[in-house]
Kinemage of the C-alpha trace (Angstrom):
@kinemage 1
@onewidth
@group {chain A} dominant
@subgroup {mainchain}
@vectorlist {calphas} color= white
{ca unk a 1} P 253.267 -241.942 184.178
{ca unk a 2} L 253.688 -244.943 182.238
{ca unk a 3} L 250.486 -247.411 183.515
{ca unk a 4} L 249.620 -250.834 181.679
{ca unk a 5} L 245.858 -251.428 180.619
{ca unk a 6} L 245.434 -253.667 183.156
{ca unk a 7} L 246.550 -251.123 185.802
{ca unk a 8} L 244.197 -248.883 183.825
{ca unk a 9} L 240.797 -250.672 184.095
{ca unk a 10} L 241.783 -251.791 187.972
{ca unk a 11} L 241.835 -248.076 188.685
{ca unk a 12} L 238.891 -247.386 186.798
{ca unk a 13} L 236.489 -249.339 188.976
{ca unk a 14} L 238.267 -248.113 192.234
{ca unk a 15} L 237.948 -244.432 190.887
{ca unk a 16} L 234.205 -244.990 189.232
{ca unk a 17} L 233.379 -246.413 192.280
{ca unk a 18} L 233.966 -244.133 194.727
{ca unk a 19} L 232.622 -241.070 192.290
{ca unk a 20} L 236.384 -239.390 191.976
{ca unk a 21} L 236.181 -239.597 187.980
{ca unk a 22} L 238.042 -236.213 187.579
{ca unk a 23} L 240.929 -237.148 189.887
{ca unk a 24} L 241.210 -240.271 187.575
{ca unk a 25} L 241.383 -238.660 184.807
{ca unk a 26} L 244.005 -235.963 186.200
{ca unk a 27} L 246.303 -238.721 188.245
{ca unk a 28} L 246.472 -241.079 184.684
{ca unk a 29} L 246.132 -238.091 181.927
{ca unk a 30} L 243.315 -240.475 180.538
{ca unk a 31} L 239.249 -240.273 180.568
{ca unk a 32} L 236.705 -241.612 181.545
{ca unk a 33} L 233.199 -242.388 180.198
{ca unk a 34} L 230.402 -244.253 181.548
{ca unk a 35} L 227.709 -245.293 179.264
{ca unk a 36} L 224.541 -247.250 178.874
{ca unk a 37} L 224.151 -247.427 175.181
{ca unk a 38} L 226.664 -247.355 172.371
{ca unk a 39} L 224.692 -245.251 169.952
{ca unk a 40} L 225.940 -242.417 169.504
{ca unk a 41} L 228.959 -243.027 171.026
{ca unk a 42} L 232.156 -240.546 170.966
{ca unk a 43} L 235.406 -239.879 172.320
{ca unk a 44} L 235.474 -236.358 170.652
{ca unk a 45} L 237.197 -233.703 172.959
{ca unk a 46} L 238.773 -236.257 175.250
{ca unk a 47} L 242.061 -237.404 176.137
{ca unk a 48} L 244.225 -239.907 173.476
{ca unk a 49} L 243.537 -242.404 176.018
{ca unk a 50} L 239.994 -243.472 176.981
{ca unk a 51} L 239.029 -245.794 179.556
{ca unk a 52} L 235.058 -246.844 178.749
{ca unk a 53} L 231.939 -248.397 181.077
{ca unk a 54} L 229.459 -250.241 179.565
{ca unk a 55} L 226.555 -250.671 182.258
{ca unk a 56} L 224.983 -253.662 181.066
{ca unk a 57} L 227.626 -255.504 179.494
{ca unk a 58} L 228.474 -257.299 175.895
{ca unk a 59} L 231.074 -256.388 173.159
{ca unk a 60} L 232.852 -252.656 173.235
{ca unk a 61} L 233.579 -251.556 169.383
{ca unk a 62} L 237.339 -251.872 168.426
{ca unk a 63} L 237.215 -248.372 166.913
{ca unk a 64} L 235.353 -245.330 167.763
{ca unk a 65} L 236.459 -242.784 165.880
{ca unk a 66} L 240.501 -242.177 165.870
{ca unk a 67} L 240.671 -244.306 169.078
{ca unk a 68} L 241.400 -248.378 169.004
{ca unk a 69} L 241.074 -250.674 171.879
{ca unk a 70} L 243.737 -252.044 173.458
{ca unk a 71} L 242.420 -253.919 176.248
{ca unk a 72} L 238.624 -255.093 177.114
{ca unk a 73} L 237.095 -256.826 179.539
{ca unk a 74} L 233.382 -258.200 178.762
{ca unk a 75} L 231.367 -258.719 181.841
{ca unk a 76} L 227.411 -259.338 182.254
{ca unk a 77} L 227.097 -256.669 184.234
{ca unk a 78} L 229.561 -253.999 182.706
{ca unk a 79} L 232.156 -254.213 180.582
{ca unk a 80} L 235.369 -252.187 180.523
{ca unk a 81} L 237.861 -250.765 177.201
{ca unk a 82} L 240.730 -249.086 177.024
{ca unk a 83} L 241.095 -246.788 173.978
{ca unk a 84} L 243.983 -245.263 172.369
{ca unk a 85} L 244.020 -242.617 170.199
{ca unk a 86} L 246.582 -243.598 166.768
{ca unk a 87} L 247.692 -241.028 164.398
């Protein structure tokens, strides 16, 4: 299924929200993580497409690890990235 970013973060919230996080991530072939804090953050073990909450907000890293964003949206409350993994 070919889905844009934007299609990607929409779902997301709708999924997130409504606690179906494993459907998600089997419907799109793409995780994804919730977080608080960035330290220690990684993607290890996950799909090569990563769809990340920040709770609280503020700037998303470009890289973690293999993966580079493609899409974010900063918000004050949470902010949303969309990761993919490059070779």
């Amino acid at each position: 299924m070919n889905v844009s970013d934007e299609q990607l973060i929409a779902k997301s919230v709708q999924y997130s929200a409504g606690g179906f996080i494993e459907n998600f991530e089997r419907e799109y072939g793409t995780s994804l993580l919730s977080v608080v804090s960035l330290n220690g953050l990684t993607f290890k073990n996950l799909k090569d497409s990563v769809v990340l909450h920040k709770m609280g907000g503020g700037a998303l890293p470009f890289k973690v690890g293999a993966w580079e964003q493609t899409r974010e949206v900063r918000g004050s409350l949470v902010s949303i990235g969309v990761y993919k993994k490059y070779r």
